[in-house]
Biopython code that builds the backbone (N, CA, C, O; Angstrom):
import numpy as np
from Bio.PDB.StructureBuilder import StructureBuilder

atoms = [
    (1, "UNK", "N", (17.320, 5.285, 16.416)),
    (1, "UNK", "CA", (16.904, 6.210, 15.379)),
    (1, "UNK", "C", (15.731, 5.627, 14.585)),
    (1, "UNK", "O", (14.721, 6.309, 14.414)),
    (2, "UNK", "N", (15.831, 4.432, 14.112)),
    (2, "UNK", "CA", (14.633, 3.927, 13.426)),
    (2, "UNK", "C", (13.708, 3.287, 14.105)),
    (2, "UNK", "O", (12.832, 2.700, 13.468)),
    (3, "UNK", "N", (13.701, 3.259, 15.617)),
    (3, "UNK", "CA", (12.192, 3.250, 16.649)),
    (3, "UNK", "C", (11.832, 4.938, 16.766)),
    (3, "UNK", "O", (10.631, 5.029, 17.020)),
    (4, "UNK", "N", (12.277, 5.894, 16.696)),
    (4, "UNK", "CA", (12.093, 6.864, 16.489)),
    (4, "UNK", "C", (10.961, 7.036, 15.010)),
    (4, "UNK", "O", (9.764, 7.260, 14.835)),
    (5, "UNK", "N", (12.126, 6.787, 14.187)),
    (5, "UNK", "CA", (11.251, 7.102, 12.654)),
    (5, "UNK", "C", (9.936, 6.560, 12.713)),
    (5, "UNK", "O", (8.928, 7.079, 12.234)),
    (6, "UNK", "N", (10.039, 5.067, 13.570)),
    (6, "UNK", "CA", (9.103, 4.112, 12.906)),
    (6, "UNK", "C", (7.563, 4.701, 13.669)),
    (6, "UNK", "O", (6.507, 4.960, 13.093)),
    (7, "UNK", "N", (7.932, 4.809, 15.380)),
    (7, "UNK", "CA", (7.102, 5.771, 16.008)),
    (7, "UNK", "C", (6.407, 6.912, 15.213)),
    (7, "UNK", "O", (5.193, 6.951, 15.013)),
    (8, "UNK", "N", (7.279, 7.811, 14.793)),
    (8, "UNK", "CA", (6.587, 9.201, 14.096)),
    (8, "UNK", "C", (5.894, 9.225, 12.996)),
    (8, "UNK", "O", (5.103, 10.141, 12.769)),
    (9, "UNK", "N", (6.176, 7.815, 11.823)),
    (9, "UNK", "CA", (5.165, 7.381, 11.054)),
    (9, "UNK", "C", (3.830, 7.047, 11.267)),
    (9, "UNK", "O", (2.786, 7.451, 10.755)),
    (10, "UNK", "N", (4.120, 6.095, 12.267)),
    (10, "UNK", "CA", (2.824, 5.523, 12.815)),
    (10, "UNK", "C", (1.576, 5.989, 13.663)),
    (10, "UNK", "O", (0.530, 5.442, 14.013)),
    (11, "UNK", "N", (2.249, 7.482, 13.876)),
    (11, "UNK", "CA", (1.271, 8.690, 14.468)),
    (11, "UNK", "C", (0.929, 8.975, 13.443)),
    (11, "UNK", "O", (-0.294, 8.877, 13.343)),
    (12, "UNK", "N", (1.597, 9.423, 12.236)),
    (12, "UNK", "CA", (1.009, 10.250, 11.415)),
    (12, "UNK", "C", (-0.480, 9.467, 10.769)),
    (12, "UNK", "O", (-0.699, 8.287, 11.045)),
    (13, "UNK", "N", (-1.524, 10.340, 9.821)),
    (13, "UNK", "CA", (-2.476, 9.733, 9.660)),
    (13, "UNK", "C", (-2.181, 9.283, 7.858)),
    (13, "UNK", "O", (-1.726, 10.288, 7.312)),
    (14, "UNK", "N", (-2.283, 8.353, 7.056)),
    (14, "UNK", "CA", (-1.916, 8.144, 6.084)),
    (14, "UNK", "C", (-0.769, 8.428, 5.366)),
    (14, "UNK", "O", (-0.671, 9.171, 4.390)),
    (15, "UNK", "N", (0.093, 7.785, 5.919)),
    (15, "UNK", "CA", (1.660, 7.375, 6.366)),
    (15, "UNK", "C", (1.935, 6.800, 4.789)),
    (15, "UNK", "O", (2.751, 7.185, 3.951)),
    (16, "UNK", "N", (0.884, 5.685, 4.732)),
    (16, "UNK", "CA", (1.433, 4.771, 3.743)),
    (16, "UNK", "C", (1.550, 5.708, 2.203)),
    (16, "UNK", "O", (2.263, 5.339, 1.270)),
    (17, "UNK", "N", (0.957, 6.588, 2.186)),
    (17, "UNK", "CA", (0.901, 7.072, 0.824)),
    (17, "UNK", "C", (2.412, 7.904, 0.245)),
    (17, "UNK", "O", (2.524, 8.256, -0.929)),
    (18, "UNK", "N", (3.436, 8.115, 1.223)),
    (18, "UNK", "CA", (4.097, 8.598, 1.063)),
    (18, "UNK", "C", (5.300, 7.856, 0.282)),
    (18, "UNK", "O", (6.016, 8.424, -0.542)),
    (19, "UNK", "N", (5.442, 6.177, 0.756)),
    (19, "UNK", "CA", (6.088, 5.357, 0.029)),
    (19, "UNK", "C", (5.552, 5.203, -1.774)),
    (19, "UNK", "O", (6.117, 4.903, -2.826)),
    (20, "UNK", "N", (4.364, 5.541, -1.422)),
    (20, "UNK", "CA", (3.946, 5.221, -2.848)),
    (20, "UNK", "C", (3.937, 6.258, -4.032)),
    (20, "UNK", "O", (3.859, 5.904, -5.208)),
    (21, "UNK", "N", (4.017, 7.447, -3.662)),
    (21, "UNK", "CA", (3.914, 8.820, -4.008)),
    (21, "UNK", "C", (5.632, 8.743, -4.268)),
    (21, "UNK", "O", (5.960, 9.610, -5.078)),
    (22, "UNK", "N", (6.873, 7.866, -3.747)),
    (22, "UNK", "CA", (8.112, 8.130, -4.091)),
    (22, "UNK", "C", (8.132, 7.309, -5.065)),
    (22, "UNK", "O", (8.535, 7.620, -6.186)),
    (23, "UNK", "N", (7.517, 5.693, -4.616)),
    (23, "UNK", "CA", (7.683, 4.961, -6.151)),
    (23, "UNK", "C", (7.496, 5.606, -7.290)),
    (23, "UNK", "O", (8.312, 5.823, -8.185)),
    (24, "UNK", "N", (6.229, 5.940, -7.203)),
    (24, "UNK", "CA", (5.452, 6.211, -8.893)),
    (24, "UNK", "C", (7.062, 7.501, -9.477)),
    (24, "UNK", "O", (7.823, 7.428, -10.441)),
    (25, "UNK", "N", (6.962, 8.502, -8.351)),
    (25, "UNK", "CA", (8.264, 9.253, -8.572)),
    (25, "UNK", "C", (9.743, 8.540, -9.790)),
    (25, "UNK", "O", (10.326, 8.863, -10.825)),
    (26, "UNK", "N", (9.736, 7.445, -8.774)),
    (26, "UNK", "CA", (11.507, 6.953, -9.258)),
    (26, "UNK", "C", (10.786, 6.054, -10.330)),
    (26, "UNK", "O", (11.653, 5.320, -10.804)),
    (27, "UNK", "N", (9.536, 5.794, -10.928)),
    (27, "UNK", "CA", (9.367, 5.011, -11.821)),
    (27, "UNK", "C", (9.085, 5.680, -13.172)),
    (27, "UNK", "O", (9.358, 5.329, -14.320)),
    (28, "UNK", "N", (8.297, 7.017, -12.553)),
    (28, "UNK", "CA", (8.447, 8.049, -13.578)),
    (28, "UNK", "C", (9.900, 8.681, -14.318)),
    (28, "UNK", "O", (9.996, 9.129, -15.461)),
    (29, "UNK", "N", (10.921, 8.566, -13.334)),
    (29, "UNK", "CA", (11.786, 9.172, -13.632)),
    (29, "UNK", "C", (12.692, 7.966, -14.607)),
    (29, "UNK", "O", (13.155, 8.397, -15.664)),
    (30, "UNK", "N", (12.881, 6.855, -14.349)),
    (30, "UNK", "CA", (13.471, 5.762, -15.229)),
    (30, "UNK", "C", (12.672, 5.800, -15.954)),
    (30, "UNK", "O", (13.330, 5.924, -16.987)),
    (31, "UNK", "N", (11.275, 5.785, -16.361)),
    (31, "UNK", "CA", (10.500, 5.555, -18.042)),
    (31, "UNK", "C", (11.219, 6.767, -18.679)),
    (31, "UNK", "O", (11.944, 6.526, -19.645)),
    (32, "UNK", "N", (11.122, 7.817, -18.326)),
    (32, "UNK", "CA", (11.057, 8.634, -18.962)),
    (32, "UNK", "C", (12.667, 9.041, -19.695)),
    (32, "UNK", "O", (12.786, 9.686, -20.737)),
    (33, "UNK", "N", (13.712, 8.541, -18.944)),
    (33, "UNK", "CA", (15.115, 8.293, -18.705)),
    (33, "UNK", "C", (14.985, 7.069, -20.029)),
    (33, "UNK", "O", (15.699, 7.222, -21.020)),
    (34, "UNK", "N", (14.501, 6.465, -19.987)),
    (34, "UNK", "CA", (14.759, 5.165, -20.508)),
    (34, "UNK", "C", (14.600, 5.731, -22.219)),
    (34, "UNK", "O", (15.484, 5.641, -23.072)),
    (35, "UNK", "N", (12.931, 6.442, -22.448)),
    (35, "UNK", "CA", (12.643, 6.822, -23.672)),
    (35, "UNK", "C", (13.292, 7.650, -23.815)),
    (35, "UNK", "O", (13.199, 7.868, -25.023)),
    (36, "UNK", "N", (14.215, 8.618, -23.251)),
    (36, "UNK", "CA", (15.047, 9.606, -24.074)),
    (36, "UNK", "C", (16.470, 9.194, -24.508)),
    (36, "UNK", "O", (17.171, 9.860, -25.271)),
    (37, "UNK", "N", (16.842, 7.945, -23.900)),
    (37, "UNK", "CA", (17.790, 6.832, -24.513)),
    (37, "UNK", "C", (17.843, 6.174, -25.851)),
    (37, "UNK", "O", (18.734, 5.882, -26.650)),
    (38, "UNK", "N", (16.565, 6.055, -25.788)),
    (38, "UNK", "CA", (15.778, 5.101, -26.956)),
    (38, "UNK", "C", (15.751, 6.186, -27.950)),
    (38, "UNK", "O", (16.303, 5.916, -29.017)),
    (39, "UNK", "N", (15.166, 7.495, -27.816)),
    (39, "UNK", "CA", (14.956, 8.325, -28.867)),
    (39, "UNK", "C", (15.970, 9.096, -29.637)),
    (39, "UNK", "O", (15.796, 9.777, -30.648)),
    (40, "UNK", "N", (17.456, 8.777, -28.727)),
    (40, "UNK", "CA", (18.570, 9.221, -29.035)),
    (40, "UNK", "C", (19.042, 9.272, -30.184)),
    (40, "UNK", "O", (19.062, 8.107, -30.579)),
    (41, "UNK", "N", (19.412, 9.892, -30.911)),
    (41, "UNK", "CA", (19.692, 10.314, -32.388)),
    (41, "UNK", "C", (21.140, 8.940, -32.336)),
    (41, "UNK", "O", (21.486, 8.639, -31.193)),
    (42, "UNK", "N", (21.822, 8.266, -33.411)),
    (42, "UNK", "CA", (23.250, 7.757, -33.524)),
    (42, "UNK", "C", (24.183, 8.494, -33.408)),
    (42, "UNK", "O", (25.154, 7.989, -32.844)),
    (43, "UNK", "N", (24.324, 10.002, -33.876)),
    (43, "UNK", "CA", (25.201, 11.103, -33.740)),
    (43, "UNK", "C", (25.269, 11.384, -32.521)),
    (43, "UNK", "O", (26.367, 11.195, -31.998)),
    (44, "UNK", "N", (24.329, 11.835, -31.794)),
    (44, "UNK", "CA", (24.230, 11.997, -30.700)),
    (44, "UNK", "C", (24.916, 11.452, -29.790)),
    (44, "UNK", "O", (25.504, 12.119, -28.939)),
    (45, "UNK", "N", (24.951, 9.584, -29.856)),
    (45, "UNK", "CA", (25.054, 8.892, -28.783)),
    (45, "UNK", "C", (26.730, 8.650, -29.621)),
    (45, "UNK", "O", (27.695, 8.304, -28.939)),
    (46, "UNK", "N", (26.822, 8.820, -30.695)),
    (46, "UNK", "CA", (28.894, 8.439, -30.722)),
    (46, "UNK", "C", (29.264, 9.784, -30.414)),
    (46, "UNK", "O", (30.488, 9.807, -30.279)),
    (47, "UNK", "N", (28.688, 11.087, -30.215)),
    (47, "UNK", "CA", (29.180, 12.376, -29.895)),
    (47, "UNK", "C", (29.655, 12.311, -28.507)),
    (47, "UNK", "O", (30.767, 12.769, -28.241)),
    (48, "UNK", "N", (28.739, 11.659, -27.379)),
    (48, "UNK", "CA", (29.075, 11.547, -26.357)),
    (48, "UNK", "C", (29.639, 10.510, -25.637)),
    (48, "UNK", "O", (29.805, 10.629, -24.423)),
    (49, "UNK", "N", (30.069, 9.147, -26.450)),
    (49, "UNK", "CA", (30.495, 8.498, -26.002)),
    (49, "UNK", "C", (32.084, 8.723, -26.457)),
    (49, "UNK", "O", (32.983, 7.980, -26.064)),
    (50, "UNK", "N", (32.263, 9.685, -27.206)),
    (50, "UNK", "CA", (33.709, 10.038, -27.004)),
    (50, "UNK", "C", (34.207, 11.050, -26.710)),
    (50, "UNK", "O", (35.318, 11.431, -27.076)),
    (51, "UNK", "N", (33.257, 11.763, -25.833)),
    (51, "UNK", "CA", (33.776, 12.826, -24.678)),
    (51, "UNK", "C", (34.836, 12.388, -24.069)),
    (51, "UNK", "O", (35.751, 13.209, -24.146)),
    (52, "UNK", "N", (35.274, 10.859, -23.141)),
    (52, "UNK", "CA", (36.266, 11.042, -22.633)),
    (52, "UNK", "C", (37.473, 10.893, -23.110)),
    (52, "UNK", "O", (38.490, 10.982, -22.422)),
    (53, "UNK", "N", (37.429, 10.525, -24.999)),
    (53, "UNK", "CA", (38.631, 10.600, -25.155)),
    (53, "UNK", "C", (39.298, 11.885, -25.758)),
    (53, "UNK", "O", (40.455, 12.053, -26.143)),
    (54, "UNK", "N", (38.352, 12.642, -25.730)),
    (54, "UNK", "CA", (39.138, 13.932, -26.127)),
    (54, "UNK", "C", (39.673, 14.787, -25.588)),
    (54, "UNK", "O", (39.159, 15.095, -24.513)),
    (55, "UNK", "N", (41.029, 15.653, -26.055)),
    (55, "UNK", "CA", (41.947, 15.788, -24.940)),
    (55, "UNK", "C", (41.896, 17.356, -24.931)),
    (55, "UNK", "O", (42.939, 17.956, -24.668)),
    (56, "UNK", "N", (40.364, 18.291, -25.290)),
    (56, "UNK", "CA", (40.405, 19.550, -25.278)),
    (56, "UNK", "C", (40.171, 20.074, -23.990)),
    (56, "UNK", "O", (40.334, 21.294, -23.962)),
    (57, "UNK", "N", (39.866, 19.604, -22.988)),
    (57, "UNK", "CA", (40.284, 19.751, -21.428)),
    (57, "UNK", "C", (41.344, 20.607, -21.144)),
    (57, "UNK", "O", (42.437, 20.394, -21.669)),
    (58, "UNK", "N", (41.169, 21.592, -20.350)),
    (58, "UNK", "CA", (42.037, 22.172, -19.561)),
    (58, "UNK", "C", (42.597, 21.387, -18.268)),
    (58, "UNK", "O", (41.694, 20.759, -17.717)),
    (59, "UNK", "N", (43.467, 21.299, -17.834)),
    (59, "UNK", "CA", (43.798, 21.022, -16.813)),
    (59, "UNK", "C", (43.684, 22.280, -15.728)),
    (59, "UNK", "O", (43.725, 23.479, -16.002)),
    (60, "UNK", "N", (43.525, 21.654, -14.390)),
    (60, "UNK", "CA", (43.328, 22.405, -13.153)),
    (60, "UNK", "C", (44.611, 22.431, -12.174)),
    (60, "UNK", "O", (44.405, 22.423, -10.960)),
    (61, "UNK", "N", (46.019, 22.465, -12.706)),
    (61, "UNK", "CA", (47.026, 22.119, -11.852)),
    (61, "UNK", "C", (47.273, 23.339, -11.422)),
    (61, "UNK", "O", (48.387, 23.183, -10.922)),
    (62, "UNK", "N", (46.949, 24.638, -11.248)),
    (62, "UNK", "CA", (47.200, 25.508, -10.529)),
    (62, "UNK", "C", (46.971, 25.930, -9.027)),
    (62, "UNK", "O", (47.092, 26.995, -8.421)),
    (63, "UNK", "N", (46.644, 24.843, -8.730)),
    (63, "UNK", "CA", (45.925, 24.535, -7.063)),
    (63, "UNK", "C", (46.903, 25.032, -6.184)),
    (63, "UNK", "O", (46.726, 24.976, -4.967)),
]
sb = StructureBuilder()
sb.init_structure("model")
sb.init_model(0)
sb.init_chain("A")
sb.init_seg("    ")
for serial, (resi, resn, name, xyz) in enumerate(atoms, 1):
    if name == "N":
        sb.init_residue(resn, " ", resi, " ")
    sb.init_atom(name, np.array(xyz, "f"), 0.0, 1.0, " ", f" {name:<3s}", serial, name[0])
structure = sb.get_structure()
């Protein structure tokens, strides 16, 4: 499978740009992840860090 892949890359004509076009992707996506962490209100972030202890959940036992 990956003499396959590696073959069908290596036909193609500017192959390499595609690795780089995913980085910038997943690097964009953690900065931007990162500053909306950072910009997080204190309310905000104790609002949701005690989502799991609250017990207003329905249960799904009717299966």
């Amino acid at each position: 499978m990956f003499k396959f892949i590696k073959q069908y890359t290596e036909t193609m004509k500017d192959a390499a740009i595609y690795p780089i076009i995913s980085l910038f992707i997943f690097i964009i996506f953690f900065t931007v992840l990162l500053i909306m962490v950072k910009n997080m209100k204190k309310e905000t972030v104790t609002k949701l860090s005690n989502i799991p202890f609250e017990n207003n959940e329905t249960s799904n036992s009717n299966l």
